[in-house]
Structures are given as C-alpha cells and as structure tokens.
C-alpha positions as CSV (number, residue, x, y, z in Angstrom):
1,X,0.0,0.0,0.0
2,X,1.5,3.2,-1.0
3,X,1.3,6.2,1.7
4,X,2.0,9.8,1.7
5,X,3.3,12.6,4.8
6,X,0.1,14.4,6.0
7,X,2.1,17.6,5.6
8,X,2.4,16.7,1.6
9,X,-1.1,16.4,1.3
10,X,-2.9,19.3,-1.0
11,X,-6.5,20.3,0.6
12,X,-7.4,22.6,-2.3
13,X,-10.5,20.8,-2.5
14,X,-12.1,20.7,1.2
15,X,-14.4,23.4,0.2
16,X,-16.2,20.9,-2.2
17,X,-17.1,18.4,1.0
18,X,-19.2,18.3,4.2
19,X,-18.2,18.0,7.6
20,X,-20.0,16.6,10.0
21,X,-18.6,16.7,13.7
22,X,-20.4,13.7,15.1
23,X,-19.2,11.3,12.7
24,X,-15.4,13.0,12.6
25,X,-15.6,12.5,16.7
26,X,-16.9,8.6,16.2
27,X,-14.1,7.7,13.4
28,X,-11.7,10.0,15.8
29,X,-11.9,6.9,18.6
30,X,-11.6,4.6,15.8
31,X,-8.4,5.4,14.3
32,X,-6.9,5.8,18.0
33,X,-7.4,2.4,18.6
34,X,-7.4,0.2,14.6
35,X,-5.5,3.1,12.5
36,X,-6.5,4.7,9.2
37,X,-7.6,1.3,7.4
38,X,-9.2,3.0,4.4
39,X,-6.5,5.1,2.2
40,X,-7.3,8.6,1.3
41,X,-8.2,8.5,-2.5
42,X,-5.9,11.6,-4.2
43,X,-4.8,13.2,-7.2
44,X,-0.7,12.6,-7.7
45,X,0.6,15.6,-9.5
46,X,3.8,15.3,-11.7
47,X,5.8,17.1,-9.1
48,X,4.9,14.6,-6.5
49,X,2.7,15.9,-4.1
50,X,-1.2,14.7,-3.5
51,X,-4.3,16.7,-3.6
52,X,-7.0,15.0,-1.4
53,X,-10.5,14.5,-3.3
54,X,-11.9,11.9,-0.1
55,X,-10.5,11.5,3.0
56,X,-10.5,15.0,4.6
57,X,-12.2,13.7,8.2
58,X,-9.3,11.0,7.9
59,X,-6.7,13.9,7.6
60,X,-8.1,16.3,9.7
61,X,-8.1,13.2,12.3
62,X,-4.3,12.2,11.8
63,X,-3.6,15.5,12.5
64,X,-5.2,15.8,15.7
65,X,-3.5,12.5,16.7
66,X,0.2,13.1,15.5
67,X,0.1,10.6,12.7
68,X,2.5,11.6,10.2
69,X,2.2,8.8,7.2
70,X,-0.9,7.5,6.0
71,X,-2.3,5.1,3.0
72,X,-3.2,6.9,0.1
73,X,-4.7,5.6,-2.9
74,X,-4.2,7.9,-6.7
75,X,-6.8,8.8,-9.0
76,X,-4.3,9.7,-11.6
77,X,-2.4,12.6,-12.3
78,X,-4.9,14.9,-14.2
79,X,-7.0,16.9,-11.9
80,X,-10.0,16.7,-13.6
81,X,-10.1,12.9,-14.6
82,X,-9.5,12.6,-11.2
83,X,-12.6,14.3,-10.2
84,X,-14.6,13.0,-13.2
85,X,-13.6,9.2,-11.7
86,X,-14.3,10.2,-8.4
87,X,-17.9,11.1,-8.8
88,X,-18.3,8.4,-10.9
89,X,-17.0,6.1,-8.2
90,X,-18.9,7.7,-5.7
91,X,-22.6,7.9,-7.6
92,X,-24.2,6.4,-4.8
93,X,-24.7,7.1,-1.0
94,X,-20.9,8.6,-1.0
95,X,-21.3,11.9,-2.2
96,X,-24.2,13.9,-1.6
97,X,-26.3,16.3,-4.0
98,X,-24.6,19.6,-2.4
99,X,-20.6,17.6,-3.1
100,X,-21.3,16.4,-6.7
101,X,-22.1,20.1,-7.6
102,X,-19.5,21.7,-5.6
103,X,-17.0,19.2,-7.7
104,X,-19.0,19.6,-10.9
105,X,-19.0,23.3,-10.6
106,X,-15.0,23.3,-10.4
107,X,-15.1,21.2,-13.6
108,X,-17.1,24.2,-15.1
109,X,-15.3,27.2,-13.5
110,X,-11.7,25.7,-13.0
111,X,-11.1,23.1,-15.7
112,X,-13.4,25.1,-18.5
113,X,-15.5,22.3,-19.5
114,X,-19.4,22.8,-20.4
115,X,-22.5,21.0,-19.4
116,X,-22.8,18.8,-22.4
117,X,-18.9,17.9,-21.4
118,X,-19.3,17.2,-18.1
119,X,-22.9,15.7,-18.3
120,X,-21.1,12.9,-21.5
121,X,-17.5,12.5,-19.2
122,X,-20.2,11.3,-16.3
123,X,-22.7,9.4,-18.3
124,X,-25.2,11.9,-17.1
125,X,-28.2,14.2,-18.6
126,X,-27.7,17.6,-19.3
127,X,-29.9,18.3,-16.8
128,X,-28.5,16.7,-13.8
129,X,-25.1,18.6,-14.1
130,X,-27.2,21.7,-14.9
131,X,-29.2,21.6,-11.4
132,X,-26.2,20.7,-9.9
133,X,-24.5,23.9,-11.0
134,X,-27.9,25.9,-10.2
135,X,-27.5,25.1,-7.0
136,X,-24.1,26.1,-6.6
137,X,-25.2,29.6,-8.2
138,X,-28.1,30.2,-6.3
139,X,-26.3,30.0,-2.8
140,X,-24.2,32.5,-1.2
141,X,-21.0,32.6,0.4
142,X,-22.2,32.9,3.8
143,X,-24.7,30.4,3.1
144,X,-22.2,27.7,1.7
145,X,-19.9,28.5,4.2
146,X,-22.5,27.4,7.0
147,X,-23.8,24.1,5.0
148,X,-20.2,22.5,4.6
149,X,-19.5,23.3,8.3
150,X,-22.0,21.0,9.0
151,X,-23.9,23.8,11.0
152,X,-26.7,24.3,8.5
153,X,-28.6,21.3,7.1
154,X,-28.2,20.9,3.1
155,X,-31.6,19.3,3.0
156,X,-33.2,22.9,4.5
157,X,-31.4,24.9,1.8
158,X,-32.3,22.8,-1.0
159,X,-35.9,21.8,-0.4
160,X,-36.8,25.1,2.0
161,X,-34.7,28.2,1.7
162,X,-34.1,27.8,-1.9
163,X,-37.7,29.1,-2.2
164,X,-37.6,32.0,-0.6
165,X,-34.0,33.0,-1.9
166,X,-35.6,33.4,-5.5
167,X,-37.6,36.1,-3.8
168,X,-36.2,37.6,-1.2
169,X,-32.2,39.6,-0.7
170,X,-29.0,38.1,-0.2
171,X,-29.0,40.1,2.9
172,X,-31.9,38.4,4.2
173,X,-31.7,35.2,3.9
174,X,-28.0,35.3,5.1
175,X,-28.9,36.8,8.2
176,X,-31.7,33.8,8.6
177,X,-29.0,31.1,8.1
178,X,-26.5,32.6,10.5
179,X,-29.5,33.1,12.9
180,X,-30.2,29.2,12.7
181,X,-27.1,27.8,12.5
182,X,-25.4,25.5,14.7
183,X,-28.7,25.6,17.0
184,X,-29.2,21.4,16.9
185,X,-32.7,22.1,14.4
186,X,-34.3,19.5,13.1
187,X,-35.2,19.9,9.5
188,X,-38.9,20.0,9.8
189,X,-37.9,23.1,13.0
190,X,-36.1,25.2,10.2
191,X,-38.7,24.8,8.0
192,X,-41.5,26.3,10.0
193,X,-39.3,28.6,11.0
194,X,-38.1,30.3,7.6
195,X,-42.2,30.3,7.0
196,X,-42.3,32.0,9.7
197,X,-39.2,34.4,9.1
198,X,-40.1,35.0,5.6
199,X,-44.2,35.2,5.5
200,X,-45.2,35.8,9.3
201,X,-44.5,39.4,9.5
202,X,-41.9,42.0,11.3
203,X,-42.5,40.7,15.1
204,X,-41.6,36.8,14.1
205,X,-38.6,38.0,12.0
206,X,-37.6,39.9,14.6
207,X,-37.6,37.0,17.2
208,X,-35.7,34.7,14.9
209,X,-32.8,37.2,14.4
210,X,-32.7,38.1,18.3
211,X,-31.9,34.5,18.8
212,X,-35.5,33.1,20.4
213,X,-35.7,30.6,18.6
214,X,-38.1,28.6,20.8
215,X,-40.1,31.2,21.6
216,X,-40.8,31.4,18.2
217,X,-41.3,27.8,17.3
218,X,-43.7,27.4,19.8
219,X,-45.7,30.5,18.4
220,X,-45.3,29.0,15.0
221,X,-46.3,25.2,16.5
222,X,-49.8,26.7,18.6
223,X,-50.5,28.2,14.8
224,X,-50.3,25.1,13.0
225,X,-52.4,23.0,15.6
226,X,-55.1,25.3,15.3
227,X,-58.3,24.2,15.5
228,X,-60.2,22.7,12.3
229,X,-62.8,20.7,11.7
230,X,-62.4,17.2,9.6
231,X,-62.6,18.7,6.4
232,X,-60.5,21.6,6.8
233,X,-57.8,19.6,8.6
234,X,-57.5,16.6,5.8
235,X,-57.6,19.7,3.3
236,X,-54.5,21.6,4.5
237,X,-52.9,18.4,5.3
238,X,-53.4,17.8,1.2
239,X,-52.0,21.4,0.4
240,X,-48.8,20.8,2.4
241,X,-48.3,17.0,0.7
242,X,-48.6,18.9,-2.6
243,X,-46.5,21.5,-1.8
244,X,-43.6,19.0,0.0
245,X,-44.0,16.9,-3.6
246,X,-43.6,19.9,-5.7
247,X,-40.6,20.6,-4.0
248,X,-38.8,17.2,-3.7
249,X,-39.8,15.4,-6.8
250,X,-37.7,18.0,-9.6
251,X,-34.5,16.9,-7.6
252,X,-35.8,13.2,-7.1
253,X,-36.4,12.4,-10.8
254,X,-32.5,13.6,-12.0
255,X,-31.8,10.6,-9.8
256,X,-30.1,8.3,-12.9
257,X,-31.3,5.3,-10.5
258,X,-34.4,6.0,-11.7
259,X,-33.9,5.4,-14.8
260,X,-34.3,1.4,-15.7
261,X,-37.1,0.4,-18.0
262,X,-39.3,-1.2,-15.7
263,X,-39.3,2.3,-13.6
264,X,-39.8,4.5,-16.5
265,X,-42.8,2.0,-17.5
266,X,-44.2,2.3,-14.6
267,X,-44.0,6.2,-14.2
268,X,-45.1,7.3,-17.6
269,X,-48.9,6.6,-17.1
270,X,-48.8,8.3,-14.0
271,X,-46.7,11.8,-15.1
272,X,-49.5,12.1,-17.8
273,X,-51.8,12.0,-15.8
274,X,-50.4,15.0,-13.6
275,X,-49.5,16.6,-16.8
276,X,-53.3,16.6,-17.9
277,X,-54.1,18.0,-14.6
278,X,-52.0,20.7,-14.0
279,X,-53.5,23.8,-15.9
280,X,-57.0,22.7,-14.0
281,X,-54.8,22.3,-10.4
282,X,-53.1,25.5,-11.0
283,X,-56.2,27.5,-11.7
284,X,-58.0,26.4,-8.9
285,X,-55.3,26.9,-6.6
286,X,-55.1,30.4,-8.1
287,X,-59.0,31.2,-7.5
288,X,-58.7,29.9,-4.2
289,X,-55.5,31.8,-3.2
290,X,-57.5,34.9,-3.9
291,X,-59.7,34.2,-1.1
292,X,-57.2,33.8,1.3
293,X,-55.8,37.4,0.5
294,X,-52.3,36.2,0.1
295,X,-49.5,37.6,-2.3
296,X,-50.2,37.2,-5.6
297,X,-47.4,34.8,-7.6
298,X,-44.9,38.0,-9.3
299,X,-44.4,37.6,-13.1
C-alpha cells in the first residue's frame, strides 16, 4: 500500500465536501485504537505531491492524533479525470447532491469544461449537471460556508430556503441562516421557521434574528395546531403534501437510478396524468388563493 506525509497532502479541494462533527468524533476513537484502514483516494501531480479528493475527516483526524504517514490511494495525475472518476466512483450514497455540484461546478469554472462535457464524461443528462450547478449559483457565500460546516442542514437549503432566496435579498436570507445555524434544528424546526421568518411578518422575523428561537417555534407550533374541523384539517394536510412533492420530486427524478425500463414504464402513465391536470390544479389553486388574500405569484 502506497502512503503519503500528511504535511504533503494538497486540501485545495475541502471546500467541495461536508463535515459533519459527530461522525469525525466517532471515526476520531476509531483510528486511536485500529488506525487509518481506508486510504485517502488523491490526485498525484507530476511534481509529487497529492491533492486530497476523499478522505478529509481522515486527515483532519491524523492531524489531531500526530500521525504523520498515512495510506493513500491515486486517481491519476490529471485533476479533472481525477474528479470525473471520483464522482463516478462515488454515484451512490458517497457523495451527496450539495458535493457532486461543488466538484461539478469546479469542472465548469476551474477546468473550462461545459455542461454537455461534463454531463457525456459522467454518463449523465444535461440536466443533472445543470441543477447541480444551479445550485451552486443560487447559494451565497455565507450560506455555503454554513452548510459544509456542518452547521446548517443541506436538506433545509435545498428543499426550503431555496424558495424563498428566489424572492427575497442576499442580505436576508444570510442573516436567517447565521441566525439558525449550529442551533441542533431539526429539518422539519427550520422549515417552519423560515415560514415564519419570511411570511409571518416584522415581530416573528424579529424573534428569529434576536436568537429566540423557541419562543418562536412554539408561536409558530400553537398556529399550525389550530383548531379545524375534519374537512378543513384533511384539506390543509393535502395542500402541504402537494406543496412537499412539488418541492422534492424535480430533484428526485435527475436521480439516474431511476432510470431502468421497468421504472420508466411504470412512471409514464402516472406523469401524464399530472401533466393533464396541471392547468386545472393551477387555476384552482389560483381562484382559491384569492380568497385567502395572500401575495399574488410575481411575473
């Protein structure tokens, strides 16, 4: 097994992937007592040293502990083939959405290549390395800064605050994340929470950037278990399905998983269906909005 000094070992890339302190503190104690048994997967440039594509919690844990030499594995000595056969090998549960674009959008920015490049190199559609790099586009520095600390969930940003950021400032919706960060939230807490920070009003928004949070959940929580009768409370419980499914299934169906011929079989009589529904949902939804005296949809 080849190895490599951890002082030779490039981390240009650590930006592109997550952290998460709970699992670095569990495979902390592991490496104390059975070592590093997984090599770091790298890059090997001409002039000999490494830049680290997977294996940053490994480093950042031989650090802490004084280990000076561990395995290392190359991807070759072209940066990005390296990254092209690393999210390739790591298609699965390895990577997640928010590390695929982060590597996909250095492909694009650093390396030069285009979509249609990227999206042939990876076997992919056009339009999973374009929502990929979306993503990337739409968040801001502060924001990605807080996501691959680990301290704000990538889940909330994608399937939450995304929505709101097409409609609201920078400013505002950096100020939400650094408000929420770090707290321990569960998903489900940060989403009623940005409803309530960015529809509630002033005094909510307010309370969220002061820092009571729980004050304001439990404001937010007495709303939502207001009283209804049956058929009010099964019909709000349909509006939020619908709008959780419009949120998750455009992400869900880039999935290439989902692609097999039995799958696709299956699916087609069923995305006709909503397709021959949609003008008649939307209108509806529309007539009924206007009774509810909400904002009316810009553009």
């Amino acid at each position: 097994m080849r190895t490599a000094e951890t002082g030779a070992i490039g981390t240009h890339f650590e930006g592109c992937r997550l952290k998460d302190r709970k699992k670095e503190k569990v495979l902390l104690s592991s490496i104390l007592e059975q070592g590093i048994k997984e090599p770091l997967r790298c890059i090997e440039e001409p002039g000999g040293e490494f830049i680290l594509l997977d294996g940053f919690k490994r480093l950042r844990c031989a650090k802490k502990l004084g280990i000076e030499v561990v395995p290392v594995a190359s991807l070759g000595e072209d940066t990005a083939c390296g990254i092209l056969q690393f999210i390739r090998s790591s298609a699965g549960p390895g990577l997640s959405v928010f590390e695929q674009a982060a590597l996909v959008d250095e492909l694009n920015r650093s390396y030069g290549m285009g979509v249609r490049e990227i999206a042939r190199q990876l076997d992919k559609s056009a339009g999973w390395v374009a929502m990929r790099l979306g993503l990337i586009e739409s968040m801001s520095p502060a924001v990605k800064k807080e996501i691959l600390s680990g301290r704000f969930p990538v889940r909330s940003y994608m399937y939450t605050l995304r929505m709101f950021t097409r409609v609201n400032t920078v400013k505002d919706v950096n100020a939400f994340v650094k408000a929420v960060s770090g707290k321990g939230l569960s998903i489900r807490e940060i989403d009623m929470l940005a409803g309530g920070y960015f529809k509630g009003g002033e005094k909510l928004k307010e309370q969220v950037l002061n820092g009571n949070i729980d004050w304001t959940l439990r404001q937010l929580k007495q709303k939502e278990s207001a009283p209804f009768d049956d058929t009010q409370d099964k019909a709000l419980k349909d509006l939020k399905l619908a709008e959780g499914c419009i949120r998750r299934i455009p992400y869900k169906i880039t999935d290439e998983r989902l692609k097999t011929d039995g799958f696709l079989t299956a699916a087609a009589p069923v995305i006709l269906t909503i397709l021959k529904r949609l003008r008649f949902f939307r209108e509806t939804l529309e007539e009924f909005h206007g009774y509810t005296g909400g904002e009316k949809e810009n553009g």
